[in-house]
DOPA-840782 format. One record per residue (C-alpha): residue in three letters; x, z, y. Coordinates in nm, 4 decimals, m for minus. Each point is the difference from the previous one (the first is absolute). Layout:
[atom "ala" [X Z Y]]
...
//
This chain:
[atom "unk" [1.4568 1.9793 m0.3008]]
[atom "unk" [m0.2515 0.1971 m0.2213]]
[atom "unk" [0.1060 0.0714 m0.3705]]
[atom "unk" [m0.2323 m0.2433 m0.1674]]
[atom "unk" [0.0761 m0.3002 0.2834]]
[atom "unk" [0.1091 m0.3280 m0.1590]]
[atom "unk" [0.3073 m0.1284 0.1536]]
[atom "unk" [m0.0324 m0.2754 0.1671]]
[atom "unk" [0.3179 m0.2671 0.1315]]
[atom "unk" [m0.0528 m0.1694 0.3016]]
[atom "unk" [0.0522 m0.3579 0.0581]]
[atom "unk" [m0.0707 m0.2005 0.2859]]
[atom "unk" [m0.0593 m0.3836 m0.0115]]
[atom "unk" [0.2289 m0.1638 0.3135]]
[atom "unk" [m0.1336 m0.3338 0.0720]]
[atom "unk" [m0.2580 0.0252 m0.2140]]
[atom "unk" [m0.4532 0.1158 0.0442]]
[atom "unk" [0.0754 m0.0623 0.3836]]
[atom "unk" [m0.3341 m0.1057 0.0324]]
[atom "unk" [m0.1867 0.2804 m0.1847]]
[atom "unk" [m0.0617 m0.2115 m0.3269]]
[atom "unk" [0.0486 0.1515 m0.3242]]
[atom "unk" [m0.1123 0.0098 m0.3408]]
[atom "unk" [0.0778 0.1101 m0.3012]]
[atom "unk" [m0.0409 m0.2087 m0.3774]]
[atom "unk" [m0.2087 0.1556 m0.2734]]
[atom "unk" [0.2347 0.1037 m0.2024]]
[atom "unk" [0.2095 0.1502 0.2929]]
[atom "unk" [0.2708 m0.1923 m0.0702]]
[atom "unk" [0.0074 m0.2665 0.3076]]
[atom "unk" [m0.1059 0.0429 0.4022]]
[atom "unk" [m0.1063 m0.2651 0.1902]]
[atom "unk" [0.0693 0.0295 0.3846]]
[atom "unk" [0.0739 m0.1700 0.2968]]
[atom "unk" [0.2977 m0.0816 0.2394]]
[atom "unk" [0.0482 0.0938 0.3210]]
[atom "unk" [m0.0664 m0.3763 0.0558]]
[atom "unk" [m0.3296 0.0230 m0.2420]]
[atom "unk" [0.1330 m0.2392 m0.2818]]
[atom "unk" [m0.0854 0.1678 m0.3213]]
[atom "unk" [0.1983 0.1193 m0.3300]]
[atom "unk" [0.0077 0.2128 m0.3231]]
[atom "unk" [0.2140 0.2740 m0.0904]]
[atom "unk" [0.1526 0.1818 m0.2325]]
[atom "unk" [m0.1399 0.3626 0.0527]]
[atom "unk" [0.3164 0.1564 m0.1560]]
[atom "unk" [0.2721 m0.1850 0.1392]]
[atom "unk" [m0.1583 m0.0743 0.3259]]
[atom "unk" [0.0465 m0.3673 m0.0500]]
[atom "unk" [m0.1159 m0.3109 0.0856]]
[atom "unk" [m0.1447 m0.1769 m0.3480]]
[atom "unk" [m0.2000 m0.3053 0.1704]]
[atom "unk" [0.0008 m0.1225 0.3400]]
[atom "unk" [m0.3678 m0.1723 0.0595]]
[atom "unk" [0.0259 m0.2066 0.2275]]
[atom "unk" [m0.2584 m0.2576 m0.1213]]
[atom "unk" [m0.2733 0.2855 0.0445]]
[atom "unk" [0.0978 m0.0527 0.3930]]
[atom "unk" [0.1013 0.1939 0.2723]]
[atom "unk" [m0.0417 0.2223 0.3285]]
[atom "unk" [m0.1870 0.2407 m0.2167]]
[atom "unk" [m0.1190 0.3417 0.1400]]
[atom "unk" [m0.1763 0.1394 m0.3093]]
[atom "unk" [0.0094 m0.0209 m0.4108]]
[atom "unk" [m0.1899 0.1736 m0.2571]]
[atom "unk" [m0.0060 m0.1048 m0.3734]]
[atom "unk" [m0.3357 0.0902 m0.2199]]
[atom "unk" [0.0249 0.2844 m0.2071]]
[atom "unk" [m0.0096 m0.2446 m0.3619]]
[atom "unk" [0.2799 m0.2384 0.1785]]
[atom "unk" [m0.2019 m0.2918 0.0321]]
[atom "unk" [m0.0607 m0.0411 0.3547]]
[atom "unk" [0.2290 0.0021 0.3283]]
[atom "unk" [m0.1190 0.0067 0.3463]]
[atom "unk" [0.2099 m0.0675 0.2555]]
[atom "unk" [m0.0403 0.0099 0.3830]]
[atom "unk" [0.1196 m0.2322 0.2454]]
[atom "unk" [0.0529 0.0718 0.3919]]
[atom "unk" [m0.2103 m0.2967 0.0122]]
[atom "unk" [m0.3295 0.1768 m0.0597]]
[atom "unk" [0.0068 m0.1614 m0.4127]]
[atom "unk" [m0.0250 0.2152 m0.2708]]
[atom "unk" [0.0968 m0.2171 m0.3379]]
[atom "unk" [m0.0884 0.1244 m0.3572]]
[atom "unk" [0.2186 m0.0991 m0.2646]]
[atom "unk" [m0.0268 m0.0216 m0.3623]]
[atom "unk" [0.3460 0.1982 m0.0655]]
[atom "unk" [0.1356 m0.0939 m0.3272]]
[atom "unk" [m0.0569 m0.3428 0.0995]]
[atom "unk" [0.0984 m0.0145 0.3568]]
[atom "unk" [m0.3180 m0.1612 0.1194]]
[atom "unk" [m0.1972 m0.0022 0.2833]]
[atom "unk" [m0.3850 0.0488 m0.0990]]
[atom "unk" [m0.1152 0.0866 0.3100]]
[atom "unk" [0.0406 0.0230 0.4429]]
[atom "unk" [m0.2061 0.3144 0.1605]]
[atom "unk" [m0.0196 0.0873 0.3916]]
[atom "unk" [0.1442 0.3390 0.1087]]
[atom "unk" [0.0752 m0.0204 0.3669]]
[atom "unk" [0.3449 0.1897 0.1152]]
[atom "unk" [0.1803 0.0729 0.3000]]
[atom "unk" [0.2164 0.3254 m0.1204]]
[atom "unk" [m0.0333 0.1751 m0.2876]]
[atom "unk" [m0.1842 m0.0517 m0.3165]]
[atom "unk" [m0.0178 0.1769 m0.3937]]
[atom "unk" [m0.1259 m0.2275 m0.2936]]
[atom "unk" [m0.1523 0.2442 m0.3291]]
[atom "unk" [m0.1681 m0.0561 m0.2848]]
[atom "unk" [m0.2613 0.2210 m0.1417]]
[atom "unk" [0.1019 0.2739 m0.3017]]
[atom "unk" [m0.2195 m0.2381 m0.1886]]
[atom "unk" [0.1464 m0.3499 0.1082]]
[atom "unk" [m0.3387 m0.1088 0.0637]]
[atom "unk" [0.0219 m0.0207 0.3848]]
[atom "unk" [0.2708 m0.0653 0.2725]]
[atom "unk" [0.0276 0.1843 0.3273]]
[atom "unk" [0.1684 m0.1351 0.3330]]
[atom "unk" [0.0284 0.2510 0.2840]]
[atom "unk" [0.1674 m0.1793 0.3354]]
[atom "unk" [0.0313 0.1478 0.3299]]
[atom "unk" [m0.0201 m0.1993 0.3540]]
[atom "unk" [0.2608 0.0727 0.2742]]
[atom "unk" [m0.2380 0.2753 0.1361]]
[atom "unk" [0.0129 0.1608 m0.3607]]
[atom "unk" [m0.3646 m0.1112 m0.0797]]
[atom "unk" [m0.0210 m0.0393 m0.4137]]
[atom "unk" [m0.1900 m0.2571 m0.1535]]
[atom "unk" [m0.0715 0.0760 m0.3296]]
[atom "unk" [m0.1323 m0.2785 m0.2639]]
[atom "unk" [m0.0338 0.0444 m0.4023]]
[atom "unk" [m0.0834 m0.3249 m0.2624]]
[atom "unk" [m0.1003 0.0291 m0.3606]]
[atom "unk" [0.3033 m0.1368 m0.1714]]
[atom "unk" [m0.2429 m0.1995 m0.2720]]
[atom "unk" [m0.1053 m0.2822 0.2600]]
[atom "unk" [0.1781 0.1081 0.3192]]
[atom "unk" [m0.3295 0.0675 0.1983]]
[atom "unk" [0.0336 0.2410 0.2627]]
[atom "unk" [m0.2177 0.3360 m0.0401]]
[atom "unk" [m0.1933 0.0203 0.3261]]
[atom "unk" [0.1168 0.3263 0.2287]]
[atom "unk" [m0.2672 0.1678 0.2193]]
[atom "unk" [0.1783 0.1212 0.3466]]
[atom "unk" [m0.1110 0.3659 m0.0945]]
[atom "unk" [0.1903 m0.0431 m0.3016]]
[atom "unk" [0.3614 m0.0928 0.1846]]
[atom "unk" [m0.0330 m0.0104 0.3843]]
[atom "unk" [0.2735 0.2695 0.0807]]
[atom "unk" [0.1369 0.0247 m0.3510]]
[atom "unk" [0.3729 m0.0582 m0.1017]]
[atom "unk" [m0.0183 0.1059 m0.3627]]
[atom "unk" [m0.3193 m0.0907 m0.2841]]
[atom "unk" [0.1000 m0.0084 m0.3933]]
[atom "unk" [m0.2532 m0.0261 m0.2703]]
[atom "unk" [m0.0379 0.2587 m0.3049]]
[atom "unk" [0.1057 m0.1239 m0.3363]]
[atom "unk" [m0.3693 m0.0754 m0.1029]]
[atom "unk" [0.0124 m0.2286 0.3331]]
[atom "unk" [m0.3694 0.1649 0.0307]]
[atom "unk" [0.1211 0.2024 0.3459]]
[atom "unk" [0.1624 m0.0923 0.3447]]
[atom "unk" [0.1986 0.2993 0.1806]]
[atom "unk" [0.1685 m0.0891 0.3266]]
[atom "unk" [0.1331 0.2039 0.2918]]
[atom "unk" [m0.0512 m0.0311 0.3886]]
[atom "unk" [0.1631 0.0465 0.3432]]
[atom "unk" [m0.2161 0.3323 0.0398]]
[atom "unk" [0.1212 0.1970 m0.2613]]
[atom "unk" [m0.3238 m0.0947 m0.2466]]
[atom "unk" [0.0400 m0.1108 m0.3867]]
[atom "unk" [m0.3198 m0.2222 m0.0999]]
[atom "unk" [m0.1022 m0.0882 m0.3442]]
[atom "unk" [m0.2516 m0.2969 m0.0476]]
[atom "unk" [m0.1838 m0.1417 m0.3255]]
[atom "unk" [0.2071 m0.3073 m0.0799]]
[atom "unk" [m0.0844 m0.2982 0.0865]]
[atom "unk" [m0.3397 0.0628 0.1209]]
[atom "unk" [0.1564 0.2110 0.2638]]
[atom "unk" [m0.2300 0.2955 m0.0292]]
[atom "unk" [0.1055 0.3297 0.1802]]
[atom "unk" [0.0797 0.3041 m0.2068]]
[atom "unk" [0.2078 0.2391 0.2275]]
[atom "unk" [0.2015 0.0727 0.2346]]
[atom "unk" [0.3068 0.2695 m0.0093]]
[atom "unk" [0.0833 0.0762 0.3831]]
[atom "unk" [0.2583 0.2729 m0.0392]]
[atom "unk" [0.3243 m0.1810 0.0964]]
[atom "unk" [0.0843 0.0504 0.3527]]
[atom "unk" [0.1619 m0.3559 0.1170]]
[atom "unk" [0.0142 m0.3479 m0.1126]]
[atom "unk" [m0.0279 m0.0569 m0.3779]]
[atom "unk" [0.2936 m0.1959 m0.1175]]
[atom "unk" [m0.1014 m0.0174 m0.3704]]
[atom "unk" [m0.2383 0.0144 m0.2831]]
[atom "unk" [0.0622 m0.0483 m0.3937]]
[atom "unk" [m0.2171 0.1576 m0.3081]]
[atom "unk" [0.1924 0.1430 m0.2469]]
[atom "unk" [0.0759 m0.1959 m0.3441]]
[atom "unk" [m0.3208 0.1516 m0.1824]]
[atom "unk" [m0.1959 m0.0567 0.3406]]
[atom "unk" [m0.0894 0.4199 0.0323]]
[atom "unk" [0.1783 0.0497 0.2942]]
[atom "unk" [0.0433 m0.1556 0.3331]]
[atom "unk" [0.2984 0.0379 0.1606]]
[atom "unk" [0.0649 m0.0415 0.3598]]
[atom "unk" [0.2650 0.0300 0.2381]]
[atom "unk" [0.0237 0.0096 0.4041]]
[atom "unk" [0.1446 0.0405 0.3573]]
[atom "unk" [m0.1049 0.3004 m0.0409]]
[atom "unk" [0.2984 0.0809 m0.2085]]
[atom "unk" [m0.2363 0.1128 m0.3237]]
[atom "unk" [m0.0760 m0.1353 m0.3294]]
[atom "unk" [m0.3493 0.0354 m0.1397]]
[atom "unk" [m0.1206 0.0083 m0.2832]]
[atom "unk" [m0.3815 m0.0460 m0.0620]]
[atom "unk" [m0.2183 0.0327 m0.3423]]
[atom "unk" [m0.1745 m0.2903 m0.0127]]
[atom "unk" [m0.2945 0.1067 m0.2206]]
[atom "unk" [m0.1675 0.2734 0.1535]]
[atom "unk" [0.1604 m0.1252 0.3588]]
[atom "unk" [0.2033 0.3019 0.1694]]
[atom "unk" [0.3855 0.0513 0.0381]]
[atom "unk" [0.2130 0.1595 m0.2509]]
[atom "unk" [0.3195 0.1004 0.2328]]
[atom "unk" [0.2063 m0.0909 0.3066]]
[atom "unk" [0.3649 m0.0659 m0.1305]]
[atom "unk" [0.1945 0.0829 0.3335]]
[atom "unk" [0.3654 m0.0306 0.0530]]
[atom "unk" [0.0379 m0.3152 0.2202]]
[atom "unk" [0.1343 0.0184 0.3364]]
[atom "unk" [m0.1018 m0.2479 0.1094]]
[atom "unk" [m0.2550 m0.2725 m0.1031]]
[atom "unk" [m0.0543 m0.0559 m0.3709]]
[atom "unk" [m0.0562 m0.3913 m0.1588]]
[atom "unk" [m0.1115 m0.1410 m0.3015]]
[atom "unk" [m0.1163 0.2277 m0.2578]]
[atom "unk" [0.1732 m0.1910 m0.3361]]
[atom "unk" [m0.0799 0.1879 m0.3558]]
[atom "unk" [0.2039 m0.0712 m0.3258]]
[atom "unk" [m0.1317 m0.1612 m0.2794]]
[atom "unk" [m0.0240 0.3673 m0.1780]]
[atom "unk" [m0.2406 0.1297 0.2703]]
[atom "unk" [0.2308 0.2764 0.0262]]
[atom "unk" [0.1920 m0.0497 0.3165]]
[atom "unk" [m0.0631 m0.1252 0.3502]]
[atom "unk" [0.2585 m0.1629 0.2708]]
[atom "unk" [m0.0942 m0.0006 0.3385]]
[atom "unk" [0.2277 m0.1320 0.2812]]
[atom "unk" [0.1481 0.1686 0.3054]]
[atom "unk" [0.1501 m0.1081 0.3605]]
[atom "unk" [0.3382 0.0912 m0.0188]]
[atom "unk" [0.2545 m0.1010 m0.2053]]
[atom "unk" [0.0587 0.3678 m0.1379]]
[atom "unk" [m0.3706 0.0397 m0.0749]]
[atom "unk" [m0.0219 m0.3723 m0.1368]]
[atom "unk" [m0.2233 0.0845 m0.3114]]
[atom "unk" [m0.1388 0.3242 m0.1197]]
[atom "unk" [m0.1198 0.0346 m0.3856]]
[atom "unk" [m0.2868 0.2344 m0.0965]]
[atom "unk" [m0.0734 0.1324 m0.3181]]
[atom "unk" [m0.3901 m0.0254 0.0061]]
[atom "unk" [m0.0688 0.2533 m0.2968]]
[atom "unk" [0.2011 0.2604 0.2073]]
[atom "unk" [m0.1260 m0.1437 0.3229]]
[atom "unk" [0.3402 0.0238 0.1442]]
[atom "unk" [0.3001 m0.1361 0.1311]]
[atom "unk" [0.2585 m0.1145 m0.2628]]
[atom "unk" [0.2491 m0.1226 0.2612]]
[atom "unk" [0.0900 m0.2383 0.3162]]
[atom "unk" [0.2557 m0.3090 m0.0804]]
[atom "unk" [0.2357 m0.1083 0.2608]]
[atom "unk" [m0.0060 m0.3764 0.1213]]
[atom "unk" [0.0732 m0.2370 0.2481]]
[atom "unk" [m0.2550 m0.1556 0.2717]]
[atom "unk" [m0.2803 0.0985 0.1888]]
[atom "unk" [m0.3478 0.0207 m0.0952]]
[atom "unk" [m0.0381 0.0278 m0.3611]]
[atom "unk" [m0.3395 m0.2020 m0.0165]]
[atom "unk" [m0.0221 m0.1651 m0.3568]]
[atom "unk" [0.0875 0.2288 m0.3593]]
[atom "unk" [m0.0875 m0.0970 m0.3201]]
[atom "unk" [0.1404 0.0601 m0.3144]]
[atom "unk" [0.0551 m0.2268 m0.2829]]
[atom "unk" [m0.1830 m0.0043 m0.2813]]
[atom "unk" [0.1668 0.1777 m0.2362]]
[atom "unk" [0.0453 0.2832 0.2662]]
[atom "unk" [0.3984 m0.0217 m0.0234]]
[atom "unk" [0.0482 m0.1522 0.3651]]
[atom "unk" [m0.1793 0.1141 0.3475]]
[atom "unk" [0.0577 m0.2462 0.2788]]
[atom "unk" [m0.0466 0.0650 0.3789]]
[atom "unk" [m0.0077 m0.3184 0.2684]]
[atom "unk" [0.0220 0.1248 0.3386]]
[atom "unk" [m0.0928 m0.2053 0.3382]]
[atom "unk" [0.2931 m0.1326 0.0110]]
[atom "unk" [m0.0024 m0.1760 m0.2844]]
[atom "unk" [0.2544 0.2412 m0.2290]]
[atom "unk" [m0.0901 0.0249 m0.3527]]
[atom "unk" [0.1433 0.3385 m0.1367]]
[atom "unk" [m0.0313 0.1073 m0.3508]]
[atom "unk" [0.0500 0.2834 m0.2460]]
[atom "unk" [0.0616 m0.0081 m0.3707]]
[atom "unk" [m0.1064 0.3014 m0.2346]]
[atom "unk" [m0.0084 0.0613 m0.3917]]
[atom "unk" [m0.3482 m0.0055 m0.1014]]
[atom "unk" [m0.2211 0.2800 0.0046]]
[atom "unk" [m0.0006 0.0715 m0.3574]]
[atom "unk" [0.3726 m0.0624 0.0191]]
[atom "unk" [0.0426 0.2833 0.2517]]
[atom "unk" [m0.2463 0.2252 m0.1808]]
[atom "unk" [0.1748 m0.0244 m0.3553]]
[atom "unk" [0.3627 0.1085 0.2268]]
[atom "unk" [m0.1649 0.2944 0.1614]]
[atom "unk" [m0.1216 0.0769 m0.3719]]
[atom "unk" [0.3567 m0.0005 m0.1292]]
[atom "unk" [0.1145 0.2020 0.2754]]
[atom "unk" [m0.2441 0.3165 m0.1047]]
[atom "unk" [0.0568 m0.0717 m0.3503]]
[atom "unk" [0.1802 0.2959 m0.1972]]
//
């Protein structure tokens, strides 16, 4: 571990985010996730806990994701229906269509405007479909856009669509009108994910490949290749701060590996259990980084605050 590494504990959640679904509250407080039998509940994110069993939001759930301001919940069933709910009041506004055989991720946008579904078929084909979160309407997807893509996010301005493709190439497109801008092309494999960073300068991506990418999205050229991946590298997660990035391994030695982005370089690798660390994010106030793997393991790691660990490494030089 390097000198200025936050410590992390690990915990791993047994029975629980068995079928990939997790989400964190606002205020960082509570996780949703699901089951291994897809019924849904909130937790305590300290104790690990189970707060509220939902069972009147229904069951045989794949996928959750709550809007960045709290107010809406989407969860999928293995049904093909997608229900919003109003949150706080535990109300069903709305039914949408997301077809599902396998595996699916549910996202909202940085700005809470939009809602992403990404499901794969039995033959790992993605379908990916995105509604405005004002009325519900679906935004129309051209086939160039995500025929052969497994990862899209939006920038914080929502003005800009990246997404990533089975031959190695990063696209970005005008948003929604679809309009071409570039293309990156210098990954090697499959792209397994795309996210802009929290002031939307930077693209991050990461691959089969094993690399992590990181593209300036203004004048439309890569920064750096982060390498230190073995094996393939997942979903590119950034804190709050802008100041770190979590990508996820194979292996349960190589689960997660943080990157300080000033430095451009690796922090450290945390330890967990599973295969196939495929989903990271952290919560919003930065404190927690969670990993899902394929088979349905949630594993998470707790860490002082930035500023927290800054103002300690302070003391430690102090006279």
């Amino acid at each position: 571990m390097v000198p200025d590494a936050p410590s992390f504990a690990h915990e791993t959640l047994g029975p629980a985010a068995r079928r990939f679904g997790f989400s964190f509250t606002p205020d960082s407080r509570s996780f949703i996730t699901t089951d291994r039998y897809g019924s849904l509940a909130l937790w305590d994110a300290r104790s690990d806990r189970v707060t509220e069993n939902l069972p009147g939001l229904g069951s045989n759930h794949w996928g959750v994701a709550l809007s960045p301001d709290g107010r809406w919940l989407a969860a999928g069933n293995t049904s093909g229906k997608l229900t919003i709910w109003d949150w706080t009041a535990r109300r069903a506004v709305t039914n949408l269509t997301v077809p599902y055989e396998w595996y699916g991720k549910l996202r909202f946008s940085r700005s809470g405007n939009f809602l992403f579904a990404v499901a794969f078929n039995n033959e790992w084909v993605a379908s990916t479909r995105i509604w405005q979160t004002g009325d519900w309407e679906e935004v129309t997807l051209t086939g160039k856009q995500v025929a052969g893509s497994w990862s899209v996010d939006l920038s914080p301005d929502d003005r800009l669509l990246a997404a990533g493709y089975a031959d190695g190439a990063v696209k970005l497109f005008r948003f929604p009108s679809g309009q071409h801008e570039t293309t990156f092309t210098n990954h090697q494999a499959q792209v397994s994910g795309v996210l802009f960073s929290p002031d939307g300068r930077v693209l991050f991506s990461t691959s089969f490949d094993g690399s992590v990418r990181l593209w300036d999205v203004s004048v439309r050229r890569e920064l750096v290749a982060l390498r230190g991946h073995k094996g393939m590298a997942w979903s590119p997660a950034a804190s709050p701060d802008g100041r770190r990035l979590a990508t996820g391994g194979d292996i349960p030695r190589e689960a997660v590996k943080l990157w300080d982005l000033a430095a451009r370089r690796e922090l450290l690798s945390l330890q967990g259990e599973g295969q196939y660390f495929i989903n990271l994010s952290f919560s919003p106030d930065g404190n927690t980084l969670v990993a899902t793997t394929f088979d349905g393991i949630a594993n998470l790691w707790r860490a002082p605050s930035w500023e927290e660990i800054e103002t300690a490494e302070r003391r430690k030089v102090a006279p």
